[in-house]
N, CA, C and O atoms as a Tinker XYZ file with bonds, in Angstrom:
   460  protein
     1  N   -158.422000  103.779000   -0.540000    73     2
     2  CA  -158.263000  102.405000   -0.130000    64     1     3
     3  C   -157.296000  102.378000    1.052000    63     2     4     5
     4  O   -156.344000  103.155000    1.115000    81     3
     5  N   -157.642000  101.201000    2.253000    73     3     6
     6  CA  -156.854000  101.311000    2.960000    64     5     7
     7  C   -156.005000   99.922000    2.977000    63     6     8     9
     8  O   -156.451000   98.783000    2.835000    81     7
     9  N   -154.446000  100.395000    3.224000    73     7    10
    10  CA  -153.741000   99.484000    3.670000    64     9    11
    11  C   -152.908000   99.061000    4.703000    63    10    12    13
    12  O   -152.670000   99.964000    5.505000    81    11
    13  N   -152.351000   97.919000    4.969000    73    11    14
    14  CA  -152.023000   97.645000    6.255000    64    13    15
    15  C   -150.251000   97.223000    6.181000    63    14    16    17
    16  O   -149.869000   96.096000    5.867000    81    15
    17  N   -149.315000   98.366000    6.535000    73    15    18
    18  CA  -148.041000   98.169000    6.424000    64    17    19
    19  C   -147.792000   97.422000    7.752000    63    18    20    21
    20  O   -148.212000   97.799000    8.846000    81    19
    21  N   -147.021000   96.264000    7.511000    73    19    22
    22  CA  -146.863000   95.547000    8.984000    64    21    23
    23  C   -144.903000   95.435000    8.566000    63    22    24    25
    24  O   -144.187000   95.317000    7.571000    81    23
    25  N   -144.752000   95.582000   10.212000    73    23    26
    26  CA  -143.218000   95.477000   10.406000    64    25    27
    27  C   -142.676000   94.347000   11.191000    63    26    28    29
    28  O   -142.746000   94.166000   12.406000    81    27
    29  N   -141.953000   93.398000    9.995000    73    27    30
    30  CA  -141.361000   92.408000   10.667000    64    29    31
    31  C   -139.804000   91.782000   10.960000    63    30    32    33
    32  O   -139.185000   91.449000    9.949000    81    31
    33  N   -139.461000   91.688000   11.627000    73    31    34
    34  CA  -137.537000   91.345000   11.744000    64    33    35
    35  C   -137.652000   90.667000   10.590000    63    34    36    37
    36  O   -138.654000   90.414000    9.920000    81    35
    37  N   -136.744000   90.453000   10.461000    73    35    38
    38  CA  -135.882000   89.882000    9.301000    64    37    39
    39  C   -135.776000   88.541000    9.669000    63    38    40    41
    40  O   -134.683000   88.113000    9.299000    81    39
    41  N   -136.441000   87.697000   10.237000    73    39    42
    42  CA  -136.027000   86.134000   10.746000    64    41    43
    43  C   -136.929000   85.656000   10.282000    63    42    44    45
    44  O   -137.917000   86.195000    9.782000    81    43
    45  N   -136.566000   84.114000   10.454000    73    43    46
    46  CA  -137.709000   82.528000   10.451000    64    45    47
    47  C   -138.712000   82.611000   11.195000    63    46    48    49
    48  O   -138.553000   82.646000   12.415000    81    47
    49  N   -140.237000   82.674000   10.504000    73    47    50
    50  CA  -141.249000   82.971000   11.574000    64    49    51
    51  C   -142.014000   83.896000   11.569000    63    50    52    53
    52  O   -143.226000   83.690000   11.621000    81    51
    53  N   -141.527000   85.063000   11.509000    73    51    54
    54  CA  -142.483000   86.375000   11.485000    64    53    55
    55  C   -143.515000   86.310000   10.798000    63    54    56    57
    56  O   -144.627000   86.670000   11.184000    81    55
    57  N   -143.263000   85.865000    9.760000    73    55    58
    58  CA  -144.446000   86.391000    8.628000    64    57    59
    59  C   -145.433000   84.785000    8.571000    63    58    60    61
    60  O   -146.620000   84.831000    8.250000    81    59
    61  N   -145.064000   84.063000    8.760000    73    59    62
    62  CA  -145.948000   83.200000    8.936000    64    61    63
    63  C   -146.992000   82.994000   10.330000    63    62    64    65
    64  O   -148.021000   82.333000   10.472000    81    63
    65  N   -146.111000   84.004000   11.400000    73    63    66
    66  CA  -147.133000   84.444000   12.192000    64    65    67
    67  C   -148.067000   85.238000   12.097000    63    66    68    69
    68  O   -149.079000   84.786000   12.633000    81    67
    69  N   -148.215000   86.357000   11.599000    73    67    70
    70  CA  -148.933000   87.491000   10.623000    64    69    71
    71  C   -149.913000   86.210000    9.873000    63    70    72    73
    72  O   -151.012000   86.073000   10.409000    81    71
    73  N   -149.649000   85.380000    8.829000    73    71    74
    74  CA  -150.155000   85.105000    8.228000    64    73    75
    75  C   -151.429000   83.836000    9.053000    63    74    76    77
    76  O   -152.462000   83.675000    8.404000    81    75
    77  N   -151.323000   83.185000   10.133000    73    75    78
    78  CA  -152.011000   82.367000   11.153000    64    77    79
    79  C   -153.150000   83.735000   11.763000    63    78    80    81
    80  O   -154.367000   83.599000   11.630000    81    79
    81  N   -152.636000   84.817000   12.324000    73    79    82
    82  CA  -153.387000   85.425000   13.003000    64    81    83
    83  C   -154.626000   85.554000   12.053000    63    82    84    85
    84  O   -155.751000   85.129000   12.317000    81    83
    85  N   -154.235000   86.230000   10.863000    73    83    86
    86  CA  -155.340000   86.677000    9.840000    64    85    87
    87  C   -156.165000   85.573000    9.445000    63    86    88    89
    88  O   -157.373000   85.769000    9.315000    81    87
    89  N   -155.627000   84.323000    9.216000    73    87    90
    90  CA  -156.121000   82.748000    8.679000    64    89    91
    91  C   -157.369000   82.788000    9.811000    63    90    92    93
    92  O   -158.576000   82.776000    9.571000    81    91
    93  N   -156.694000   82.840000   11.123000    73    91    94
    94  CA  -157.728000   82.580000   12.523000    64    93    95
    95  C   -158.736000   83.591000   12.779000    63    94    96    97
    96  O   -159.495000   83.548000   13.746000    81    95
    97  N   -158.732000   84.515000   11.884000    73    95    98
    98  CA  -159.409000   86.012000   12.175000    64    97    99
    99  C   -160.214000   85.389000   10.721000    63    98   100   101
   100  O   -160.625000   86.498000   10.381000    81    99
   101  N   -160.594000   84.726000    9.931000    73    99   102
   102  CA  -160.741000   84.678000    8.914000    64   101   103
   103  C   -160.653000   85.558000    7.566000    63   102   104   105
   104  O   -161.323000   85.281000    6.572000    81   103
   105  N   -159.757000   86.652000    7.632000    73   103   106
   106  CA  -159.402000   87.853000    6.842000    64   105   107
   107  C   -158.792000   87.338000    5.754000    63   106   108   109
   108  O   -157.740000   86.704000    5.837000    81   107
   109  N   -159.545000   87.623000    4.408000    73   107   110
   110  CA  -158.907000   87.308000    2.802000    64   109   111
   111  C   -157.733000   88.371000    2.760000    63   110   112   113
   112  O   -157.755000   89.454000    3.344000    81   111
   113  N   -156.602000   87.832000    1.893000    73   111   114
   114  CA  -155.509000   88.606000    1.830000    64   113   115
   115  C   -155.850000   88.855000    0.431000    63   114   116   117
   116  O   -155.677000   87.895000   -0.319000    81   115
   117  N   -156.404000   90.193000   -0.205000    73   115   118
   118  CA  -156.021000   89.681000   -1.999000    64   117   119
   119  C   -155.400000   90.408000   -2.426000    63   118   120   121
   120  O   -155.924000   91.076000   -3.317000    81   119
   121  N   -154.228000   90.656000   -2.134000    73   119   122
   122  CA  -152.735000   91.165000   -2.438000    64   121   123
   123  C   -151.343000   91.755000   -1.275000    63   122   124   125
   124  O   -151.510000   92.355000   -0.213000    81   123
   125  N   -150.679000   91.551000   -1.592000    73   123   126
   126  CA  -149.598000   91.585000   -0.843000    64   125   127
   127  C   -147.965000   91.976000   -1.578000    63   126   128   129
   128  O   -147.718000   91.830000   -2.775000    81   127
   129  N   -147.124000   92.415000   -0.690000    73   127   130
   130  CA  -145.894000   92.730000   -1.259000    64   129   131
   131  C   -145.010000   92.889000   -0.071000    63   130   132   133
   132  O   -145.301000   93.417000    1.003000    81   131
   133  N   -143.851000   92.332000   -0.447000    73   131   134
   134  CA  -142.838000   93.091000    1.210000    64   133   135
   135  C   -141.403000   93.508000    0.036000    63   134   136   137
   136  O   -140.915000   93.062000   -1.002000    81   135
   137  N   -141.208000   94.486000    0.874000    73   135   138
   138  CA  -139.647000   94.806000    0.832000    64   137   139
   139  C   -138.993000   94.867000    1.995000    63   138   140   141
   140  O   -139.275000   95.445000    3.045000    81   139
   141  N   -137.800000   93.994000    1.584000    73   139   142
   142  CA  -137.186000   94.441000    2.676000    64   141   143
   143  C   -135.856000   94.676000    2.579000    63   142   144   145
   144  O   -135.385000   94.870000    1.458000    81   143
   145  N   -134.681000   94.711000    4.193000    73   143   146
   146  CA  -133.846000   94.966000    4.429000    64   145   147
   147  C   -132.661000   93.730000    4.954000    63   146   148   149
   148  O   -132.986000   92.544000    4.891000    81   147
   149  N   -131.641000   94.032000    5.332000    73   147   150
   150  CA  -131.116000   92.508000    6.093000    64   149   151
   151  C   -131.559000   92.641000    8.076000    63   150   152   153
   152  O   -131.024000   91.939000    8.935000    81   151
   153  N   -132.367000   93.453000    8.278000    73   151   154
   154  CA  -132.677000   93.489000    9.587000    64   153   155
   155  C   -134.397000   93.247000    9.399000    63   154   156   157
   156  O   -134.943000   92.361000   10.055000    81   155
   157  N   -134.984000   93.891000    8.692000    73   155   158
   158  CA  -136.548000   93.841000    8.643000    64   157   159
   159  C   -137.422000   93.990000    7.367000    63   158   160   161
   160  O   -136.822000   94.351000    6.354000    81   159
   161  N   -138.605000   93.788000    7.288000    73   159   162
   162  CA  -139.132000   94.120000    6.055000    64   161   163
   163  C   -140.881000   94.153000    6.165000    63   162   164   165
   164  O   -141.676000   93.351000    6.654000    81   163
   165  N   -141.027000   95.223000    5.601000    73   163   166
   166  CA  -142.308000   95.710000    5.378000    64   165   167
   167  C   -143.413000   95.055000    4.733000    63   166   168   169
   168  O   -143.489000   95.517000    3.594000    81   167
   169  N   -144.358000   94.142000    4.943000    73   167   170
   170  CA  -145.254000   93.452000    4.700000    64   169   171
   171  C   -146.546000   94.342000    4.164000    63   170   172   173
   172  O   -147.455000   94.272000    4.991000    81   171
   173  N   -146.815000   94.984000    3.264000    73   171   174
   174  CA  -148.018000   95.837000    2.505000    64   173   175
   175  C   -148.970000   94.779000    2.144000    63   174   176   177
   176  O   -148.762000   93.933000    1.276000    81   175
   177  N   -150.381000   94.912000    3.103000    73   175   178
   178  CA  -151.046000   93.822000    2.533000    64   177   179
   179  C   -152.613000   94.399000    2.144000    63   178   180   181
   180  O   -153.195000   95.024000    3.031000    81   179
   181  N   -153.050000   94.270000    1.308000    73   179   182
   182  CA  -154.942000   94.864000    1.143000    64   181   183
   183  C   -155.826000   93.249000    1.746000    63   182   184   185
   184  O   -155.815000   92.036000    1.535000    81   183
   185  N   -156.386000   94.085000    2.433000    73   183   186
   186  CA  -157.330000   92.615000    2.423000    64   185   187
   187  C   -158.575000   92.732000    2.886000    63   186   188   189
   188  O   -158.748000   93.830000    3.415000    81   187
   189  N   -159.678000   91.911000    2.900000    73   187   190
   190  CA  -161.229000   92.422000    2.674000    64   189   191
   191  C   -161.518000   92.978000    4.185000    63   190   192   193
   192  O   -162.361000   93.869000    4.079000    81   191
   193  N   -161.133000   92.787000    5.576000    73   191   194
   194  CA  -161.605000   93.364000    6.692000    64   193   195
   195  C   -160.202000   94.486000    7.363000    63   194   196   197
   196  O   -159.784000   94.447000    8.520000    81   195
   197  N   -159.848000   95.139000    6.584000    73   195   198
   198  CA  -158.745000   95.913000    7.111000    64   197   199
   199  C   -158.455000   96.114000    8.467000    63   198   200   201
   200  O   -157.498000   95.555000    9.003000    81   199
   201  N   -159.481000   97.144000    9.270000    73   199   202
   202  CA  -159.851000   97.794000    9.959000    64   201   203
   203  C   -159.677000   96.190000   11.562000    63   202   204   205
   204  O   -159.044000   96.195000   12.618000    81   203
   205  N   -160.625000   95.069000   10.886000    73   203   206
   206  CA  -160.446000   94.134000   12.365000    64   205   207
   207  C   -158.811000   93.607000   12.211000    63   206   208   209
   208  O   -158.114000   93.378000   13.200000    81   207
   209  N   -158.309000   93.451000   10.750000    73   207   210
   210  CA  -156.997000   93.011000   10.907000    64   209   211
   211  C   -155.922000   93.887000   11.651000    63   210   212   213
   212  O   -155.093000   93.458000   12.454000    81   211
   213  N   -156.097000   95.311000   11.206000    73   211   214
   214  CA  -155.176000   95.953000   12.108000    64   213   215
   215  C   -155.264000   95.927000   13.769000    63   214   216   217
   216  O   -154.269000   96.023000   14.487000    81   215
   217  N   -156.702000   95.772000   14.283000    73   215   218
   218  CA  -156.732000   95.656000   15.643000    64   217   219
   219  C   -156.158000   94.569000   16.534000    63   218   220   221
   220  O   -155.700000   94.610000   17.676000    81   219
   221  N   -156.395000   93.168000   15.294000    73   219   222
   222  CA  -155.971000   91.852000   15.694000    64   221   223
   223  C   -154.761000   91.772000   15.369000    63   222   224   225
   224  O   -154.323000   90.707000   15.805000    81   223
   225  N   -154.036000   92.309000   14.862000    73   223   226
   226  CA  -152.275000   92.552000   14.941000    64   225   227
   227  C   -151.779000   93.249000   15.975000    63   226   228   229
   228  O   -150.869000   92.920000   16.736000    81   227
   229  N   -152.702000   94.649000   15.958000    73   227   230
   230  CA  -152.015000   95.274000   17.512000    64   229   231
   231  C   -151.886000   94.643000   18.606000    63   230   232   233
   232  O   -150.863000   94.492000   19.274000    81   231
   233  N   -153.393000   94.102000   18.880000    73   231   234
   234  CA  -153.525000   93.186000   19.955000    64   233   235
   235  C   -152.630000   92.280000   19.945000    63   234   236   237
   236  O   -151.803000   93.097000   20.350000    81   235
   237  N   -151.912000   91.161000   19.839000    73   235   238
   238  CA  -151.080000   90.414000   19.254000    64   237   239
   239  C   -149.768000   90.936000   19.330000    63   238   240   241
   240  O   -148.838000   90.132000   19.388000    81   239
   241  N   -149.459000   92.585000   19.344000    73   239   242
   242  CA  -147.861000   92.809000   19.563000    64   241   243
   243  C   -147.258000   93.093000   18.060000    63   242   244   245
   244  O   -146.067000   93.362000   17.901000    81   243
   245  N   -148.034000   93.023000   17.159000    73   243   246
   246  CA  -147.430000   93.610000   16.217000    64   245   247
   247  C   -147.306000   95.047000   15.718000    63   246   248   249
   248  O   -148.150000   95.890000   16.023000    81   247
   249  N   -146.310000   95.306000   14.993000    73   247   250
   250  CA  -145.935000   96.427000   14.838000    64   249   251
   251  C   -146.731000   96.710000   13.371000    63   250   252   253
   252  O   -146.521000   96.153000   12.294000    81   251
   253  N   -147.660000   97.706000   13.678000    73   251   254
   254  CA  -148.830000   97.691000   12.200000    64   253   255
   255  C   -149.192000   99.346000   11.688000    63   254   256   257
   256  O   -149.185000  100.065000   12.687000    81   255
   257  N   -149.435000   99.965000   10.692000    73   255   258
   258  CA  -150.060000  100.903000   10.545000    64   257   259
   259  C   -151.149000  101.198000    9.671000    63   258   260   261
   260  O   -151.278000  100.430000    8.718000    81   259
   261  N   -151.746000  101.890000    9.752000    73   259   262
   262  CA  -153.003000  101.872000    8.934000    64   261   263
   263  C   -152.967000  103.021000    7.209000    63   262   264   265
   264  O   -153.278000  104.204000    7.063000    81   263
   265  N   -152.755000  102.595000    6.789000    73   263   266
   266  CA  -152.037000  103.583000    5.684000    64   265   267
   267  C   -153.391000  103.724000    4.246000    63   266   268   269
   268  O   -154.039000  102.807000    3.742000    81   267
   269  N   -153.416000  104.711000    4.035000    73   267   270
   270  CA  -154.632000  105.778000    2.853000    64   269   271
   271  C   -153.273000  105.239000    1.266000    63   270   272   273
   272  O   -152.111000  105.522000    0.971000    81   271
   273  N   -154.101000  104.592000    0.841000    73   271   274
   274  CA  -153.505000  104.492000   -0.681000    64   273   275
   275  C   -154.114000  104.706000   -1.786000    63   274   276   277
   276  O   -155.338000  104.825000   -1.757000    81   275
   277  N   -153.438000  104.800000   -2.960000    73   275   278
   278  CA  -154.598000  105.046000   -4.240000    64   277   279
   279  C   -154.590000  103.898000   -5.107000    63   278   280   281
   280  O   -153.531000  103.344000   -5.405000    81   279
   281  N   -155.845000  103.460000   -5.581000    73   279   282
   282  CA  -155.989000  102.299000   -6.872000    64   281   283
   283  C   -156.439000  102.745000   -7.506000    63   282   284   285
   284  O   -157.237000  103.650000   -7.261000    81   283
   285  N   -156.000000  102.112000   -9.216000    73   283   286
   286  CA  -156.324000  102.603000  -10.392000    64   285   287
   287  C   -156.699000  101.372000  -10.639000    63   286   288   289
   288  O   -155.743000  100.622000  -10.445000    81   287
   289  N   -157.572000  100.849000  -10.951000    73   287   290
   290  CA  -158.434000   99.725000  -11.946000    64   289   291
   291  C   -157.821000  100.039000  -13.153000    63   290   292   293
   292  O   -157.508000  101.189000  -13.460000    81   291
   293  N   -157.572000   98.717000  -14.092000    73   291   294
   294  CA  -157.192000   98.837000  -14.930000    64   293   295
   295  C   -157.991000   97.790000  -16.277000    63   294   296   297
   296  O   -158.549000   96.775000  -15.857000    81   295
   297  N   -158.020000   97.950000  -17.268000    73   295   298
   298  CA  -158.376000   97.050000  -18.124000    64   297   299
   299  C   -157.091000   95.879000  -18.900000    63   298   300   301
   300  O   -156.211000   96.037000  -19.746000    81   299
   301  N   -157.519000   94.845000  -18.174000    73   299   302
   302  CA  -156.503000   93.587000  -18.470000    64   301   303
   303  C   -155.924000   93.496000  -19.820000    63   302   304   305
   304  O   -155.935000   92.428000  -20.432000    81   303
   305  N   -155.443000   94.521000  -20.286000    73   303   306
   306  CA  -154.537000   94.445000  -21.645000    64   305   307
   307  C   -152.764000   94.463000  -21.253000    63   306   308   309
   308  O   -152.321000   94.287000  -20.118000    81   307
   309  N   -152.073000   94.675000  -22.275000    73   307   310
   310  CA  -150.553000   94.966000  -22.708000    64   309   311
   311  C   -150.640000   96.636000  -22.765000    63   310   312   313
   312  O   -151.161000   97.403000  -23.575000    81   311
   313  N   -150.053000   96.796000  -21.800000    73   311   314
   314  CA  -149.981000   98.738000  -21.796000    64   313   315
   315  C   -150.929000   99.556000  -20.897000    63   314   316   317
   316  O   -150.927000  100.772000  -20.706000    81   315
   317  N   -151.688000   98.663000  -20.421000    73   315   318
   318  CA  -152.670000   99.986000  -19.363000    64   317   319
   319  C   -151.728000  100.255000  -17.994000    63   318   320   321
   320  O   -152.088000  101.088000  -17.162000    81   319
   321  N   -150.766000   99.649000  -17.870000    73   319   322
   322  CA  -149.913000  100.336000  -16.353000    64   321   323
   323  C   -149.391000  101.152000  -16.829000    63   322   324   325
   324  O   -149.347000  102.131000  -16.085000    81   323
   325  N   -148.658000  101.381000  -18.289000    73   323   326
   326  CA  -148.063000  102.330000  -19.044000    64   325   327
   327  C   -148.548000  103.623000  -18.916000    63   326   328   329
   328  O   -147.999000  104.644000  -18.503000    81   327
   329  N   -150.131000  103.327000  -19.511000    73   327   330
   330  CA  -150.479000  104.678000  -19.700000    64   329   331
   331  C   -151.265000  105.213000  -18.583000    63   330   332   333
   332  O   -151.550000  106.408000  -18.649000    81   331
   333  N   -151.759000  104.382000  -17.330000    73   331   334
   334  CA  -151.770000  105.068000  -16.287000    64   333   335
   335  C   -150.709000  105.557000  -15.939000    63   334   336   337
   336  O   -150.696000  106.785000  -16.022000    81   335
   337  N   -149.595000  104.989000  -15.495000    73   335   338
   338  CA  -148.435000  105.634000  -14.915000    64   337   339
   339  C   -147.625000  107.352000  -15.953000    63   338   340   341
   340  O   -146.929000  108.288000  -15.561000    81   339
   341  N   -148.108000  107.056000  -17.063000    73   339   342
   342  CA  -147.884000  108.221000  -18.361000    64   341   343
   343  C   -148.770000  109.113000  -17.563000    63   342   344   345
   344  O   -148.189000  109.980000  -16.910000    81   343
   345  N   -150.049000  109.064000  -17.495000    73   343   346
   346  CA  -150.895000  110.114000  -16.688000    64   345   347
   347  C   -150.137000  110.517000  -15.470000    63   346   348   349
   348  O   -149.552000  111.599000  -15.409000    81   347
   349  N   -150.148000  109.635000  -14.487000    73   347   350
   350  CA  -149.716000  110.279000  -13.184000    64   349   351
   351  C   -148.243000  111.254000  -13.187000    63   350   352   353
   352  O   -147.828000  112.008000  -12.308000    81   351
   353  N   -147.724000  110.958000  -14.360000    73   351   354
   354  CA  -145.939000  111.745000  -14.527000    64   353   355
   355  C   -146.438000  112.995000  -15.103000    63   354   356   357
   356  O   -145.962000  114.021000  -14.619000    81   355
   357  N   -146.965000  113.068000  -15.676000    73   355   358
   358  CA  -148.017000  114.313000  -16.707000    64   357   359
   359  C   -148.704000  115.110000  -14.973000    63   358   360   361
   360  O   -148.577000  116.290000  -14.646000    81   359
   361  N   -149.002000  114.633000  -14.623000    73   359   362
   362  CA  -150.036000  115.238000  -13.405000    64   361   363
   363  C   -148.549000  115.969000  -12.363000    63   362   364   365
   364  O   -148.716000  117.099000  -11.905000    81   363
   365  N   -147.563000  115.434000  -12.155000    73   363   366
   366  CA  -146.200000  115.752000  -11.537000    64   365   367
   367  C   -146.446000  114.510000  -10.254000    63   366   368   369
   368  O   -145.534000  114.538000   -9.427000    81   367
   369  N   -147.348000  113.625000  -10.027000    73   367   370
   370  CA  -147.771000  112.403000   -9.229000    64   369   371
   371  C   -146.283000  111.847000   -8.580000    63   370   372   373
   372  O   -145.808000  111.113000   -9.446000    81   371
   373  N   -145.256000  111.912000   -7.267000    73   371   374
   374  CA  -144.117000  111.162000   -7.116000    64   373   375
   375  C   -144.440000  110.488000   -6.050000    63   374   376   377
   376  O   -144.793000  110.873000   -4.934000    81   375
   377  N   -144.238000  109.094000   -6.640000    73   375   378
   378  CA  -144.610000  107.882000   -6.441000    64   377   379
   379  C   -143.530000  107.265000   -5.534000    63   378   380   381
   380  O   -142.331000  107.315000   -5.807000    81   379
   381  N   -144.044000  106.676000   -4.430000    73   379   382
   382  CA  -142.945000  106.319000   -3.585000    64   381   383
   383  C   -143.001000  105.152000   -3.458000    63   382   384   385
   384  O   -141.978000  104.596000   -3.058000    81   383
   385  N   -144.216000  104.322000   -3.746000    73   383   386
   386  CA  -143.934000  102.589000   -4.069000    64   385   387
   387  C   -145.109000  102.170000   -4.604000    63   386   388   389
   388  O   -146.000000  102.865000   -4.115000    81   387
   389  N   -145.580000  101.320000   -5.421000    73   387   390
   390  CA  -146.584000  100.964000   -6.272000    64   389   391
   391  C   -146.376000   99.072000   -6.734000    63   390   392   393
   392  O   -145.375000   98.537000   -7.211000    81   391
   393  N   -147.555000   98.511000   -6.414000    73   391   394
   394  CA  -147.909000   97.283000   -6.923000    64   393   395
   395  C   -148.812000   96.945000   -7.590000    63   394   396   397
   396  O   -149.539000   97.893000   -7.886000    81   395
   397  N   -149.219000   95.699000   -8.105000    73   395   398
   398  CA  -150.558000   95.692000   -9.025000    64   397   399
   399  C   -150.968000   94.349000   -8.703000    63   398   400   401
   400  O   -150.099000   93.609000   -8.242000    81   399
   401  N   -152.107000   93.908000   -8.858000    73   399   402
   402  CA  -152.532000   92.292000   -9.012000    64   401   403
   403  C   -154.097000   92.644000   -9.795000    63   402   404   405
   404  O   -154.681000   93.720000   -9.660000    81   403
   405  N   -154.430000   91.878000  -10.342000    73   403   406
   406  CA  -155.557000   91.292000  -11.187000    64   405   407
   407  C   -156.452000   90.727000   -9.827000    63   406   408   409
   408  O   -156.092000   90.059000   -8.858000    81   407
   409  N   -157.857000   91.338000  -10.233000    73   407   410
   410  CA  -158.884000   91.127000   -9.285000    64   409   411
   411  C   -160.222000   91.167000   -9.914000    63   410   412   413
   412  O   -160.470000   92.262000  -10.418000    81   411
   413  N   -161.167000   90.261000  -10.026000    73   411   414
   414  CA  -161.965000   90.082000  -10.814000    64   413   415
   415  C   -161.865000   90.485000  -12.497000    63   414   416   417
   416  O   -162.610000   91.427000  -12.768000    81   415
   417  N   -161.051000   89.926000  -13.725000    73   415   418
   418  CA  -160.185000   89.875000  -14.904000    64   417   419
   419  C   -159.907000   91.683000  -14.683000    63   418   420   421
   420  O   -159.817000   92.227000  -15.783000    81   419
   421  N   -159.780000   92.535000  -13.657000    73   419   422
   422  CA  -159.651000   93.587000  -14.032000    64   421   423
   423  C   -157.864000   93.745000  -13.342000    63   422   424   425
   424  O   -157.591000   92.850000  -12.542000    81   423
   425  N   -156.861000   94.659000  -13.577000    73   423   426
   426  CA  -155.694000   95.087000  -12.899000    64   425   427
   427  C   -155.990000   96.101000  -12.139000    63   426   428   429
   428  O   -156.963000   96.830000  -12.337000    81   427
   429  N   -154.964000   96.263000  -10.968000    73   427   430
   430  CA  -155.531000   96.805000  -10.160000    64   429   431
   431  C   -153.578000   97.540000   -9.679000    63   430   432   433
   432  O   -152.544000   96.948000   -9.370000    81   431
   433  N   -153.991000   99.370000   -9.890000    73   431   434
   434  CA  -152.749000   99.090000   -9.686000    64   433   435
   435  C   -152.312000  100.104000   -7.919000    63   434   436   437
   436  O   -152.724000  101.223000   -7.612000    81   435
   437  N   -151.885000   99.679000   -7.539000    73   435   438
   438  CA  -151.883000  100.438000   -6.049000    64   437   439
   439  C   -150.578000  100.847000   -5.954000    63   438   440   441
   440  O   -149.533000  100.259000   -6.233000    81   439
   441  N   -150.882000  102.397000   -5.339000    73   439   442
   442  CA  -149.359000  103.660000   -5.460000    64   441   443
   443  C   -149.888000  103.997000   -4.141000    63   442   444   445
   444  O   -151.004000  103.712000   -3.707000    81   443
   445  N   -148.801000  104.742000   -3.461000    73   443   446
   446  CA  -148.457000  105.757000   -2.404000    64   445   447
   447  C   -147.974000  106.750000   -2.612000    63   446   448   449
   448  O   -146.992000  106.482000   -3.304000    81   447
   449  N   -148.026000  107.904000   -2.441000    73   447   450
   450  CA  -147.695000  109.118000   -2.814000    64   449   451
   451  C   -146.721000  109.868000   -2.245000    63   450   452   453
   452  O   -147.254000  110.680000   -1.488000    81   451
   453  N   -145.550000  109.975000   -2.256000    73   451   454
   454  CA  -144.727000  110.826000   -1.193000    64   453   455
   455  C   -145.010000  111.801000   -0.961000    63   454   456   457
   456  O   -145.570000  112.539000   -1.772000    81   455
   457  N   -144.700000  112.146000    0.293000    73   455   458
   458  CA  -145.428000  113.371000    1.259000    64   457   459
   459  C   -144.041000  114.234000    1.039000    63   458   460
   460  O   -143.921000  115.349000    1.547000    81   459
């Protein structure tokens, strides 16, 4: 799966610009996460046209990369992130950031792998 790490200052604005370009590009967002810092923060977003969103950010001046991630589908119970994540520690899997959202009643859980 691919995702789209976008880099934004830390101010009023940024991310609601990001979020107009894609609106105007008509690109579904169906999941998202940022972390950040007191200078900037990393916007991780999946969304159904990856590939035109990253071009229409570059174009645009944003600071974007195109990033290879892994999803685990999950079955919408109490404990399936558990025992996926039990597998991947068993496998020696080190995980350098991971989110989840529910996508058609299924969980969905998305990791990066440290290099």
């Amino acid at each position: 799966m691919k995702q789209l790490s976008i880099f934004l200052e830390n101010k009023q604005g940024t991310l609601i610009q990001v979020l107009n370009l894609l609106k105007k590009a008509n690109i579904q967002i169906i999941a998202s996460t940022i972390a950040d810092t007191a200078e900037y923060g990393i916007y991780r977003i999946i969304c159904d046209n990856t590939e035109q969103a990253y071009l229409i950010l570059k174009e645009n001046g944003i600071a974007v990369n195109l990033t290879d991630v892994n999803c685990i589908e999950l079955d919408d119970t109490p404990g399936s992130a558990a025992d996926a994540i039990a597998k991947l520690v068993e496998a020696n899997v080190n995980i350098a950031y991971l989110y989840s959202f529910l996508l058609n009643g299924k969980g969905m859980l998305v990791y990066r792998v440290k290099q």
